[in-house]
Residue frames as qw, qx, qy, qz and C-alpha x, y, z in Angstrom:
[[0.335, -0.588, 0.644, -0.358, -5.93, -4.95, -4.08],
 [0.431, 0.140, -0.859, -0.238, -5.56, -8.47, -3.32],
 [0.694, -0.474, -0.430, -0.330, -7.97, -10.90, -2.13],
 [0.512, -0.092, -0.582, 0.625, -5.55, -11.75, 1.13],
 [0.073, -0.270, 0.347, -0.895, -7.25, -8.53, 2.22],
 [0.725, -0.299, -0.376, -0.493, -10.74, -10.99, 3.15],
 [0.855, -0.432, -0.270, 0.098, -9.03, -12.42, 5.90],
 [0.226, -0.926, 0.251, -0.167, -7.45, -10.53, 8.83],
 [0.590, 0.491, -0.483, 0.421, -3.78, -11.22, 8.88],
 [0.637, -0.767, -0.071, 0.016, -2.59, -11.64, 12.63],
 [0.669, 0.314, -0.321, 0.593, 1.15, -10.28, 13.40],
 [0.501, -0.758, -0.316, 0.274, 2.99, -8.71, 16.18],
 [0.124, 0.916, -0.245, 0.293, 4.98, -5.25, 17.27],
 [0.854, 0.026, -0.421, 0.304, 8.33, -6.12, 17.86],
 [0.472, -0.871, -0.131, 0.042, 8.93, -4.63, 21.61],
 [0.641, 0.562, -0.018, 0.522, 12.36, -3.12, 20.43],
 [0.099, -0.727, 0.461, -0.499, 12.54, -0.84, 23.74],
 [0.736, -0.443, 0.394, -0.328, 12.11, -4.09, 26.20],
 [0.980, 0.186, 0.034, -0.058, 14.09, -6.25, 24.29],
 [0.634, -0.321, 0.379, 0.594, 18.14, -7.17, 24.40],
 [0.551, 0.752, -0.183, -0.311, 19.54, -5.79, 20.72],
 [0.311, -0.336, 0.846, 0.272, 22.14, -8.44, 20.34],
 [0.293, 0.310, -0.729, -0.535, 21.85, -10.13, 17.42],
 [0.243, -0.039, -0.968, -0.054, 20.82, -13.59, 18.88],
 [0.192, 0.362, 0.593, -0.693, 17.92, -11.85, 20.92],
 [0.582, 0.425, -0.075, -0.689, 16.52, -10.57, 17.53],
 [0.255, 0.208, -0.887, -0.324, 17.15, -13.96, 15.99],
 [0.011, -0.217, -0.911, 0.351, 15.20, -15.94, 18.81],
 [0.287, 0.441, 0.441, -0.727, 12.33, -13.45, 19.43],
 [0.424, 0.452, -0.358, -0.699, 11.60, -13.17, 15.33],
 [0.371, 0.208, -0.867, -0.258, 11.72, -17.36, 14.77],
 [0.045, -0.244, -0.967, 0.064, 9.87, -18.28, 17.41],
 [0.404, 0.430, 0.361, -0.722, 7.18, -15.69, 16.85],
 [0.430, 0.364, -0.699, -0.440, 6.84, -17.16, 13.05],
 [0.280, 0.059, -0.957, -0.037, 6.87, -20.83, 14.31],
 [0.346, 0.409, 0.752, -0.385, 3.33, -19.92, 16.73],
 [0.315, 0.713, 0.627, -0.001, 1.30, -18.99, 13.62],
 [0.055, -0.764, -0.060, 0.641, 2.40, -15.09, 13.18],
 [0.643, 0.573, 0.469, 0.195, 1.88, -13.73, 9.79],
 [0.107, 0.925, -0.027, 0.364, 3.71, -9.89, 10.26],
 [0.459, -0.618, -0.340, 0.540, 6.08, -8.03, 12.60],
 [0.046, -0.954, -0.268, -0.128, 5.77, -4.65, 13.16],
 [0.740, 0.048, -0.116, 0.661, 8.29, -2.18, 13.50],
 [0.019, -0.919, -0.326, 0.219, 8.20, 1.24, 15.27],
 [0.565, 0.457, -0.135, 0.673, 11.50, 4.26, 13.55],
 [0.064, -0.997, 0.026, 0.018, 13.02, 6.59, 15.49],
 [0.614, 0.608, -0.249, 0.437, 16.35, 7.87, 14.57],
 [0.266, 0.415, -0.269, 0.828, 17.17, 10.03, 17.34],
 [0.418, -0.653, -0.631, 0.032, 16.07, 10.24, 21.00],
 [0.177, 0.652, -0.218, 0.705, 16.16, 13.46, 22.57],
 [0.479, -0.091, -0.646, 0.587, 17.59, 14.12, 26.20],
 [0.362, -0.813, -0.439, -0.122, 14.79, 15.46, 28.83],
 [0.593, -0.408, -0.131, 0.682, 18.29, 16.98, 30.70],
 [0.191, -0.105, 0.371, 0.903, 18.74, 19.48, 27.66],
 [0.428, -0.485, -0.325, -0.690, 14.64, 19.93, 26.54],
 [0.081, 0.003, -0.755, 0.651, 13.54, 20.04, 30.11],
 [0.522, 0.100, 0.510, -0.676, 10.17, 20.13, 29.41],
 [0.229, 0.320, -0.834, -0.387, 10.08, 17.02, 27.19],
 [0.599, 0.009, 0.560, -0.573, 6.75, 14.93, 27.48],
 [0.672, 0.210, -0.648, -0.292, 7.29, 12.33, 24.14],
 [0.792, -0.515, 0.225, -0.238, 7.14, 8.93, 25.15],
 [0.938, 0.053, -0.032, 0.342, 10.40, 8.09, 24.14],
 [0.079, 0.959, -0.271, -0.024, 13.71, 9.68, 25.05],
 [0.510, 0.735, -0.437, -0.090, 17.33, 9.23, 24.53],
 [0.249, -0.346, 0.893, -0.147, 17.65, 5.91, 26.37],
 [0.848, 0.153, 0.222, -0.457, 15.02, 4.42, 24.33],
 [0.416, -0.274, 0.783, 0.372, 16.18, 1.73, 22.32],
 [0.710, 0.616, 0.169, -0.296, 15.18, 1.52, 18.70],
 [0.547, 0.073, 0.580, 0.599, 16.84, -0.68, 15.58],
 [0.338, 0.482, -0.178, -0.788, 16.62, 1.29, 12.50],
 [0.749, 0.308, 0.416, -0.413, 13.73, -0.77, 10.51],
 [0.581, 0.663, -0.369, -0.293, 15.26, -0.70, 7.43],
 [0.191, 0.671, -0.679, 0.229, 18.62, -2.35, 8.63],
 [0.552, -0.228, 0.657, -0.461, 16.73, -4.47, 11.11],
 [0.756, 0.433, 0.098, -0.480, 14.25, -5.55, 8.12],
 [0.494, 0.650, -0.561, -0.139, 17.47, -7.06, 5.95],
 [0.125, -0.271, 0.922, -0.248, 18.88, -9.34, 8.87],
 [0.545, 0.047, 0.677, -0.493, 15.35, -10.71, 9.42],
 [0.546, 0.649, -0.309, -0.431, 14.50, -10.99, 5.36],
 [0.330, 0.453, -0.828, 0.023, 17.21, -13.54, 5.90],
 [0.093, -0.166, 0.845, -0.499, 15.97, -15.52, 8.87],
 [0.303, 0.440, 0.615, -0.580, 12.08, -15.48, 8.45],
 [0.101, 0.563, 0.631, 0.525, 9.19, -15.78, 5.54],
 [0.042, -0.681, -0.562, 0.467, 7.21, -13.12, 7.70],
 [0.141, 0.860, 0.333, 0.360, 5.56, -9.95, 6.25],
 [0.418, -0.277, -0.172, 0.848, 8.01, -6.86, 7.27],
 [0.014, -0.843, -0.365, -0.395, 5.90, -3.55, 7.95],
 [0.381, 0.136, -0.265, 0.875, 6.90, -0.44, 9.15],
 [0.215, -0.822, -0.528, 0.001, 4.57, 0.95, 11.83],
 [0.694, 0.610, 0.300, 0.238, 5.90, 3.56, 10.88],
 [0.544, 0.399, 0.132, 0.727, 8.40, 5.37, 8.77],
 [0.087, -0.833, -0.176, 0.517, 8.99, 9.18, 9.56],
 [0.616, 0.497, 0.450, 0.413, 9.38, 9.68, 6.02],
 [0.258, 0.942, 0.147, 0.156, 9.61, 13.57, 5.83],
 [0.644, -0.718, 0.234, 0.122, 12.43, 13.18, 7.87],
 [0.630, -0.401, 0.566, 0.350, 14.05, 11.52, 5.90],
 [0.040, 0.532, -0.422, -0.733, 15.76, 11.97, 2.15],
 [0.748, 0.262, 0.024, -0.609, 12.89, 10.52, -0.72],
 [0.475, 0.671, -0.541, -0.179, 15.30, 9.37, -2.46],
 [0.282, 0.275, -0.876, 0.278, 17.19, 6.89, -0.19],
 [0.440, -0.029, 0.804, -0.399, 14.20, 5.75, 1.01],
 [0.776, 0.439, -0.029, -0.452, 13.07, 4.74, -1.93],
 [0.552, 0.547, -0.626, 0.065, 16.20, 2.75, -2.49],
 [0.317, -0.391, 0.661, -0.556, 16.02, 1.04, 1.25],
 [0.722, 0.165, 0.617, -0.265, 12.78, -0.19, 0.69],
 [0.812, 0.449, -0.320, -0.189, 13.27, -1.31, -2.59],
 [0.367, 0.370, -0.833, 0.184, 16.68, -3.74, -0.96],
 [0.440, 0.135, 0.786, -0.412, 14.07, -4.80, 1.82],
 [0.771, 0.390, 0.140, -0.484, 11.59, -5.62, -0.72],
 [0.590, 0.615, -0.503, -0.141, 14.14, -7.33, -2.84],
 [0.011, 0.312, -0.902, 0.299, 16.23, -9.36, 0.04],
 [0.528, 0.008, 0.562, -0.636, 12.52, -10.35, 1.26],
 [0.049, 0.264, 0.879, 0.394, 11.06, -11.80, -2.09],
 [0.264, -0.485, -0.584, -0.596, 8.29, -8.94, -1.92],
 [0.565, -0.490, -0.655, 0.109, 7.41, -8.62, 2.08],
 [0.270, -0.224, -0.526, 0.774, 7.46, -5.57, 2.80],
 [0.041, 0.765, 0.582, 0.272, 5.07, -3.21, 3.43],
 [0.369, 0.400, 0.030, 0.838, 5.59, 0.46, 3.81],
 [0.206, -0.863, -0.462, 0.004, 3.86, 2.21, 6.46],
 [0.308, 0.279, -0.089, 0.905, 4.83, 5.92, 6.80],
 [0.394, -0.848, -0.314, 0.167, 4.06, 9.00, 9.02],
 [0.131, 0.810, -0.231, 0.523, 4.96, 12.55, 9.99],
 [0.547, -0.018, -0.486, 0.681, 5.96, 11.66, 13.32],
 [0.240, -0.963, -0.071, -0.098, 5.62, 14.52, 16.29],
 [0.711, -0.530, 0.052, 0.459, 9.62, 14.47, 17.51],
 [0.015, 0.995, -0.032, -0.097, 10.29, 18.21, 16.84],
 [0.427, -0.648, 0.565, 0.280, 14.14, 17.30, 17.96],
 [0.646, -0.026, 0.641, 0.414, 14.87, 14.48, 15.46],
 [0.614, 0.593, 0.406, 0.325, 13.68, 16.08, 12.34],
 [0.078, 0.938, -0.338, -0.021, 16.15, 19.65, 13.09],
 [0.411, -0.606, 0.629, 0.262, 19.08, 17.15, 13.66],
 [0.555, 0.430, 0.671, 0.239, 17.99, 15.09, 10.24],
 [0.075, 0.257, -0.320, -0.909, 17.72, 19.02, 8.47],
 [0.046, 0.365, 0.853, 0.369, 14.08, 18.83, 8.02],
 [0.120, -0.128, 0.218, -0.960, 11.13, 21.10, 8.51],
 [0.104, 0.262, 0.885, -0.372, 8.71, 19.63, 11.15],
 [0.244, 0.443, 0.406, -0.761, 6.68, 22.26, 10.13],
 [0.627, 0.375, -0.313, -0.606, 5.60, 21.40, 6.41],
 [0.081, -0.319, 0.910, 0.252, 6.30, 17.69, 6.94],
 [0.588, 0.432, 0.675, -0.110, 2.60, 16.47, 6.11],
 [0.528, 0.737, -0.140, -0.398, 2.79, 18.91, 2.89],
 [0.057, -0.596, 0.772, 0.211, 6.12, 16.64, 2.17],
 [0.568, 0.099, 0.815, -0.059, 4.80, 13.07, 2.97],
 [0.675, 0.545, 0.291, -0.403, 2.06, 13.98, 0.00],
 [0.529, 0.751, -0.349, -0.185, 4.96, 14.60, -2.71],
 [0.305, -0.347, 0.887, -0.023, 7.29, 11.73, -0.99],
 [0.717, 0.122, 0.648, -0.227, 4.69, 9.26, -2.14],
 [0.720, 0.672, -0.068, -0.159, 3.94, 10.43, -5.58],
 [0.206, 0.838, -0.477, -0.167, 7.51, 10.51, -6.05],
 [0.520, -0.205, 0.819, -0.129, 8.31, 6.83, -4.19],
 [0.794, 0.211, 0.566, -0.066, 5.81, 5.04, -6.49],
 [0.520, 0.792, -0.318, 0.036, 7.36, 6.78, -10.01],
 [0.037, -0.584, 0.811, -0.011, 11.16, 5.81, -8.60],
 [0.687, 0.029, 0.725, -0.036, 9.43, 1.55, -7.68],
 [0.660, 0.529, 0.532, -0.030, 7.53, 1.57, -11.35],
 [0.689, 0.724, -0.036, -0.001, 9.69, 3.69, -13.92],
 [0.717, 0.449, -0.142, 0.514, 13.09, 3.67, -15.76],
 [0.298, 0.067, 0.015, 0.952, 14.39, 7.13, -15.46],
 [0.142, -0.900, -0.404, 0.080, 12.02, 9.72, -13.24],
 [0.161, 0.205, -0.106, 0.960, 12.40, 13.61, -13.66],
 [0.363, -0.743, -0.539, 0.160, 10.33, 15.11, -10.67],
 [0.237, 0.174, -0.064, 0.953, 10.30, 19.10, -9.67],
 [0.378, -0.671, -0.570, -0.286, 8.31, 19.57, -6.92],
 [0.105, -0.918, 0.098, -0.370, 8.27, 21.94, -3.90],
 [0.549, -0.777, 0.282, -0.125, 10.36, 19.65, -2.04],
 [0.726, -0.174, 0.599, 0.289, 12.17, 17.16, -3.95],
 [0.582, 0.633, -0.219, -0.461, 14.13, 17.03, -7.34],
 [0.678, -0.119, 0.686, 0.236, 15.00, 14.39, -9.44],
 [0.433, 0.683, -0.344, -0.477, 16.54, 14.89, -13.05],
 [0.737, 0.439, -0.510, -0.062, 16.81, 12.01, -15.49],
 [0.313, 0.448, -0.824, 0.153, 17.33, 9.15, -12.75],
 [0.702, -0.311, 0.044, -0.639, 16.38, 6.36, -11.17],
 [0.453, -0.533, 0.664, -0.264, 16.71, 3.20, -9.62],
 [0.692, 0.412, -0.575, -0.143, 18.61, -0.26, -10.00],
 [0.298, -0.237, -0.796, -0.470, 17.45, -2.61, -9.60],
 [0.423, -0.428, -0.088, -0.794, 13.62, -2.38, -8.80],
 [0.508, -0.082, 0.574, -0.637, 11.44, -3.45, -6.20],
 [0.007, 0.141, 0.961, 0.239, 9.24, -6.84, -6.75],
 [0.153, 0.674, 0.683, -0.235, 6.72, -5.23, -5.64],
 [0.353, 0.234, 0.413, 0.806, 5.75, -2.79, -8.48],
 [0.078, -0.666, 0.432, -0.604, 5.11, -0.01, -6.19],
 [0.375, -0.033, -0.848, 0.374, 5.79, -1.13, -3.21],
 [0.245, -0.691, -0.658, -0.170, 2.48, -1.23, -1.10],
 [0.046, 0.480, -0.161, 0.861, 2.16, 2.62, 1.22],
 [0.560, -0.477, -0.667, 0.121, 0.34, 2.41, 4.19],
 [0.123, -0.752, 0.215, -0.611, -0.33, 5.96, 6.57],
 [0.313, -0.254, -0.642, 0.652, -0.70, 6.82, 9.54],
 [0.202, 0.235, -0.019, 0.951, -2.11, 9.52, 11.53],
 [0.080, -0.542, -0.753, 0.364, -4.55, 10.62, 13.88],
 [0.197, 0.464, 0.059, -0.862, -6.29, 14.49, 12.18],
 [0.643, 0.629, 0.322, -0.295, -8.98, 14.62, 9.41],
 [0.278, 0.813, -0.413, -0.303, -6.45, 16.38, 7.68],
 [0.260, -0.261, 0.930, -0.009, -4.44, 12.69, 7.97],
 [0.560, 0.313, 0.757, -0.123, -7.98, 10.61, 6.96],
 [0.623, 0.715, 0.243, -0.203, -8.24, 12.07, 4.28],
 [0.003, -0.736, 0.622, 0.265, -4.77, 11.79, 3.16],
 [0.418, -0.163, 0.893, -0.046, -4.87, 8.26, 3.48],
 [0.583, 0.423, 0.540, -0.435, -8.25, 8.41, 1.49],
 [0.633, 0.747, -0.167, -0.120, -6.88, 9.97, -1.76],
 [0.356, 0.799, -0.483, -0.034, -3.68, 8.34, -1.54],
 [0.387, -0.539, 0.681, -0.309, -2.90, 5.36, 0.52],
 [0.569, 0.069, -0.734, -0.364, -3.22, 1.46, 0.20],
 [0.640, -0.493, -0.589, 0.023, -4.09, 0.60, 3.50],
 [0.227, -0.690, -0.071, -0.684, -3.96, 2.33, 7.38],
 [0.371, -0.233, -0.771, 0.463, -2.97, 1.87, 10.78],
 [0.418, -0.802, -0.232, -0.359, -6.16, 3.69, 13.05],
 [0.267, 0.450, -0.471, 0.710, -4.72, 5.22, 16.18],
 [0.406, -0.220, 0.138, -0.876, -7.54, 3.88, 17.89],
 [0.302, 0.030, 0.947, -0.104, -9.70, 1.30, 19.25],
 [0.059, -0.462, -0.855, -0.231, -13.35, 0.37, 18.37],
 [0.107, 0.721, 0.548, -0.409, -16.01, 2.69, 18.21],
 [0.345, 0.887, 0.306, 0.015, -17.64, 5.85, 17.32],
 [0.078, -0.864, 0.273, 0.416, -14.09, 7.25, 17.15],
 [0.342, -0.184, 0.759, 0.523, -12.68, 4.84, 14.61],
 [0.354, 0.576, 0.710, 0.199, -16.27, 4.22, 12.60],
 [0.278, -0.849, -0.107, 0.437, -15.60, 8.46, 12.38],
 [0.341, -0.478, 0.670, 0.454, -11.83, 8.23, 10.96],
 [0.341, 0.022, 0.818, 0.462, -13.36, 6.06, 8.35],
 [0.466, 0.747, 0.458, 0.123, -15.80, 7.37, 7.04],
 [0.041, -0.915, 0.178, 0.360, -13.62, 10.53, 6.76],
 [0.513, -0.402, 0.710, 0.266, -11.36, 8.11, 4.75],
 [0.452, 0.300, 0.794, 0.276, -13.70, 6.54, 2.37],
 [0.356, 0.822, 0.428, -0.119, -14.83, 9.77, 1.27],
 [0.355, -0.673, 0.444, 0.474, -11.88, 10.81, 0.67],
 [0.480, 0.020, 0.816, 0.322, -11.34, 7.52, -1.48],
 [0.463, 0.589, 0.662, 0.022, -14.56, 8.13, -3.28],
 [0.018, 0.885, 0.093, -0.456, -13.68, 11.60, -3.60],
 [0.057, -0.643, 0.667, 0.373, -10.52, 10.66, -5.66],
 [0.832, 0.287, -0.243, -0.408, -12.59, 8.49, -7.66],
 [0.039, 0.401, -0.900, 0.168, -11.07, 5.24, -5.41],
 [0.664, -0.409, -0.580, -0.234, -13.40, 2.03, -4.22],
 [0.303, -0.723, 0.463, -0.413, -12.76, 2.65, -0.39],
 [0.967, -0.168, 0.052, -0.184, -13.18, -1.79, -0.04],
 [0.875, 0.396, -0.226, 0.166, -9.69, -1.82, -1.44],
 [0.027, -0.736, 0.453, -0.503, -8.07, 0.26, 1.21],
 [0.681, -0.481, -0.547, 0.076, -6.96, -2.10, 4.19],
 [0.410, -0.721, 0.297, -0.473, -6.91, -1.05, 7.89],
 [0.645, 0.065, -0.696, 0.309, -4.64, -2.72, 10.59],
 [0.519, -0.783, -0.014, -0.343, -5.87, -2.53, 13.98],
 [0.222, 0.475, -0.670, 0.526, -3.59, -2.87, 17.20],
 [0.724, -0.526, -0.317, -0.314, -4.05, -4.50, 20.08],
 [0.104, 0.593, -0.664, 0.443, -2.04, -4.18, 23.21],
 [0.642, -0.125, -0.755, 0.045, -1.89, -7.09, 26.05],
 [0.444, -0.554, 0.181, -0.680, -3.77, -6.60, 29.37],
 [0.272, -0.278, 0.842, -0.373, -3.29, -9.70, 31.13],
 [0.609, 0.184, 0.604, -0.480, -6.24, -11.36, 29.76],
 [0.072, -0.196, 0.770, 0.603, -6.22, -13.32, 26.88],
 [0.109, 0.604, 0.787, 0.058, -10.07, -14.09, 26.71],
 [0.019, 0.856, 0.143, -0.496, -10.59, -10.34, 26.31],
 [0.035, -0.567, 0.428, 0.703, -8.20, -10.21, 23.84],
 [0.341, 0.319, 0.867, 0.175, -9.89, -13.15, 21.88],
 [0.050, 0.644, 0.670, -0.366, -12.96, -11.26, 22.08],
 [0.008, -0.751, 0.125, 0.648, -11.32, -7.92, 20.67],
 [0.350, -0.001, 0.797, 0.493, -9.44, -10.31, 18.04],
 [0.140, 0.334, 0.893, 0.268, -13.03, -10.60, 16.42],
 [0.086, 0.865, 0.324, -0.373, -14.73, -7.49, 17.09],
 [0.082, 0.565, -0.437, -0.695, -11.53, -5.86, 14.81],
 [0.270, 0.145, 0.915, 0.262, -12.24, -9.36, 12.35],
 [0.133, 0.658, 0.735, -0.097, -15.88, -8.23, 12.36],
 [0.020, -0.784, 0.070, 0.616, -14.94, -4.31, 11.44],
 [0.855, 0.424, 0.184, 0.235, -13.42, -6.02, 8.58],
 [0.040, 0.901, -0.396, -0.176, -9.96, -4.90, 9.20],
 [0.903, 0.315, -0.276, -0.099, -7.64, -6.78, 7.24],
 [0.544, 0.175, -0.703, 0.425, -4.42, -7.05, 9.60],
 [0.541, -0.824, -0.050, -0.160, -4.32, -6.89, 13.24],
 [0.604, 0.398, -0.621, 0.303, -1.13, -6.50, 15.32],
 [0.721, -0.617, -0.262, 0.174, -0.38, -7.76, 18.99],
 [0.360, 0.723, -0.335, 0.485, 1.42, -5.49, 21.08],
 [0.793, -0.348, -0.382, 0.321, 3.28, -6.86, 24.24],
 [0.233, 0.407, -0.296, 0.832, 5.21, -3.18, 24.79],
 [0.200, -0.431, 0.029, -0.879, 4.64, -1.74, 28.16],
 [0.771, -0.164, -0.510, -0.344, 3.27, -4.65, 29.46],
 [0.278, -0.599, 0.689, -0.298, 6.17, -5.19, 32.38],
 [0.983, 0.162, 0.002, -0.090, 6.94, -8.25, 30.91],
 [0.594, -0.561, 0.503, 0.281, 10.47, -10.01, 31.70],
 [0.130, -0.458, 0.764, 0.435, 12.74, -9.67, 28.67],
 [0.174, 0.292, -0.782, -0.522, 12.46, -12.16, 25.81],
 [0.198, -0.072, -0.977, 0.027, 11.09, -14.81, 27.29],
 [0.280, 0.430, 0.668, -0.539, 8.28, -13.18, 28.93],
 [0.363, 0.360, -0.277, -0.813, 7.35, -11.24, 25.61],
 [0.251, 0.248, -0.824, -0.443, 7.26, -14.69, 23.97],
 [0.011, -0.373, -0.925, 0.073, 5.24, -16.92, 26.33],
 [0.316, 0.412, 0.419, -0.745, 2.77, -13.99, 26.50],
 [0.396, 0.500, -0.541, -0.549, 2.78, -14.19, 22.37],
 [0.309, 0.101, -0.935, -0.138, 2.55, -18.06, 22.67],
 [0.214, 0.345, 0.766, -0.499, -0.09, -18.13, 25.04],
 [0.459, 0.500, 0.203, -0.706, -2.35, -15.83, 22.68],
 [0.199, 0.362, -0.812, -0.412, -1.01, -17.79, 19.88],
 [0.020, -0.169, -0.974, 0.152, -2.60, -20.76, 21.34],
 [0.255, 0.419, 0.571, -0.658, -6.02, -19.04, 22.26],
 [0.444, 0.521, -0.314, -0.658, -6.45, -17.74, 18.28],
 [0.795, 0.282, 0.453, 0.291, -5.19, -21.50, 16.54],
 [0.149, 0.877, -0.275, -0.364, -2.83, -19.40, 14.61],
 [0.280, -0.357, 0.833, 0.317, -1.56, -22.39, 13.24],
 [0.216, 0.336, 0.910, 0.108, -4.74, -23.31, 12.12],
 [0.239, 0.799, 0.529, -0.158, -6.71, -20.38, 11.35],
 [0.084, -0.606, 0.426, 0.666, -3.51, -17.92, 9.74],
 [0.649, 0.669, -0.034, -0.360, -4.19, -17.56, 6.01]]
């Protein structure tokens, strides 16, 4: 892994349900979060919201007035506009066909000069992956054979794969990714998940704060790693932080994740009942200020 992973990366989650979608709203909100110091933005996927009218006992927190860009598509416009790291927080990969996402992020990775990072997940939204023709029910057995298959399409010629869920005969992709695979990153919140991440993952978003539940998660991780004859030091972890009104608290957190030794962190302003753009931003410029993110970003 690379050294960049010695010093925690600050970026933010771009608030994609509380935000206009015009173009010039994602232009504004993406340049001037760049110009305080940010190093990342974060991106959440859903394809498909489903209508609480028609599942009537629907308790996700998103339904079919959420707003959501589709990351991929979002990732290209901004590629243009911005040096930032582009990460999916994250993919619903089983959802979706191996193949053509392997060929997505390889044109974000390519339009970017290298900046993206890949974070995937199974997701829980039952609805989107029958209208996508997928089966919710084996999609962690999927993710596992999605990867193998993802880094063989970034790093060879001509890939023949035959596996329980994907095939691929004599073909592959033109032109590659700079990054040679592009980097993977999980999710997921079950053992069964930490230890996915352990044998197979380059870095991790926890689903969690600080404590004896995260210090848990990881060790369930690194043994994983070790299990699969990995170093676990090489794996990074991105923590999350969401805004409470208090930016000395959040300092405070800043450095308690710093001090975990996670290598990114992102700010998240969703949820926050913050006014549109402009509130999202001074909240994002205030914490900007409180970190020196001009001065202390890598």
């Amino acid at each position: 892994m690379s050294s960049t992973l010695q010093v925690m990366q600050i970026g933010v989650v771009y608030p994609q349900t509380e935000l206009p979608t015009d173009v010039d709203s994602v232009r504004l909100f993406v340049e001037r979060v760049e110009g305080l110091g940010y190093r990342h933005i974060l991106s959440y996927d859903h394809v498909l919201g489903a209508d609480p009218a028609v599942h009537t006992n629907w308790n996700g927190p998103y339904d079919i007035d959420t707003t959501f860009h589709e990351p991929f598509v979002l990732y290209g416009f901004i590629a243009a506009i911005s040096s930032l790291e582009l990460v999916t927080g994250i993919i619903v990969a089983p959802q979706r066909q191996t193949a053509l996402l392997a060929k997505q992020a390889t044109e974000v990775d390519i339009l970017s000069g290298g900046r993206l990072r890949l974070g995937m997940g199974i997701g829980w939204n039952a609805v989107e992956y029958e209208a996508l023709g997928q089966n919710f029910r084996t999609r962690g057995q999927r993710e596992e054979e999605q990867i193998t298959l993802l880094r063989r399409l970034w790093t060879e010629r001509s890939v023949t794969h035959h596996g329980r869920f994907d095939h691929v005969t004599g073909a592959g992709l033109s032109p590659a990714p700079v990054q040679r695979p592009i980097p993977i990153w999980l999710g997921g919140h079950s053992p069964i998940a930490y230890r996915r991440i352990g044998r197979l993952a380059d870095g991790w978003f926890p689903e969690m704060g600080l404590g004896d539940e995260l210090d848990e998660a990881r060790a369930l991780v690194n043994d994983a790693a070790r299990l699969a004859g990995r170093d676990p030091s090489t794996l990074g972890m991105e923590g999350r932080l969401s805004w409470d009104s208090n930016v000395h608290e959040l300092v405070d957190h800043v450095e308690k994740w710093r001090n975990a030794r996670a290598t990114h962190l992102s700010i998240n302003t969703m949820n926050s009942q913050l006014s549109g753009t402009a509130g999202h931003l001074e909240v994002l410029a205030e914490i900007a200020d409180a970190l020196q993110l001009g001065r202390t970003q890598p």
